[in-house]
N, C-alpha and C positions, 0 to 999 in steps of 0.2 A: 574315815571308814572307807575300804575301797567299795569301787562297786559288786554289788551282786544281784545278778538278775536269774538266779535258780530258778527252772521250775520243773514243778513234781506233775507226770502225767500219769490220771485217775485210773479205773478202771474201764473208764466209758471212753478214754482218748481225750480228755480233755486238760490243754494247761493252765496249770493253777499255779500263781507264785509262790514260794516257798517263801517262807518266814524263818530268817535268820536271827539267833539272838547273841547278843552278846554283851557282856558288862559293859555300863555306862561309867564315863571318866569327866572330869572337871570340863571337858570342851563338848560334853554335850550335856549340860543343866540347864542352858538356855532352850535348846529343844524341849527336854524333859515338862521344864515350867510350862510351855507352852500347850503340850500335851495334858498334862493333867487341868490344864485349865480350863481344857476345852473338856473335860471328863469328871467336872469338881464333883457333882454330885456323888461321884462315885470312887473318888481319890483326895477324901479330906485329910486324911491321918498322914498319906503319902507328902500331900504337899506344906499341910505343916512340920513333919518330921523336914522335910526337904528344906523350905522356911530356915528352921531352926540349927539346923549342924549342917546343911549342903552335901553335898553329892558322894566328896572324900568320906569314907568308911572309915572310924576310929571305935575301939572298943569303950565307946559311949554310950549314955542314955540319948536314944532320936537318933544314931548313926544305925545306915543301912550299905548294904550290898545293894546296887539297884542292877539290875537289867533289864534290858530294852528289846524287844522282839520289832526285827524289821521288814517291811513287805519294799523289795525294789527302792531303796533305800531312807523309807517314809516308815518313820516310828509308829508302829502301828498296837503295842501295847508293851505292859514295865512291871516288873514285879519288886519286892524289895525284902530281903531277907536281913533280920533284926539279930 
């Protein structure tokens, strides 16, 4: 990923990183796992679907679209459309 250090200034002047997203690919599921790891209570379905078919999207059962929202290059959340 290159870098990106966006940031979005508020209404009050102040900078806030900007959270870039963009689809996650085979070279980053090691990240991914790591994150949902750290967030299991709250990403079970995520990381077994993840578990079970990996990262690659195929028109399967448990295969998703994942994407990854990034803050200054630190995955900072992931959604996954089914």
């Amino acid at each position: 990923m290159s870098e990106v250090h966006s940031l979005w200034v508020n209404a009050h002047g102040y900078n806030i990183p900007m959270i870039v997203s963009r689809r996650l690919d085979p070279s980053d599921q090691s990240a991914l796992e790591v994150f949902l790891k750290a967030h299991r209570d709250t990403s079970m379905f995520l990381r077994s679907n993840l578990s079970r078919s990996g990262i690659s999207y195929r028109p399967e059962p448990f295969h998703a679209d994942y994407t990854g929202g990034y803050r200054d290059l630190e995955l900072v959340g992931v959604v996954a459309h089914c």
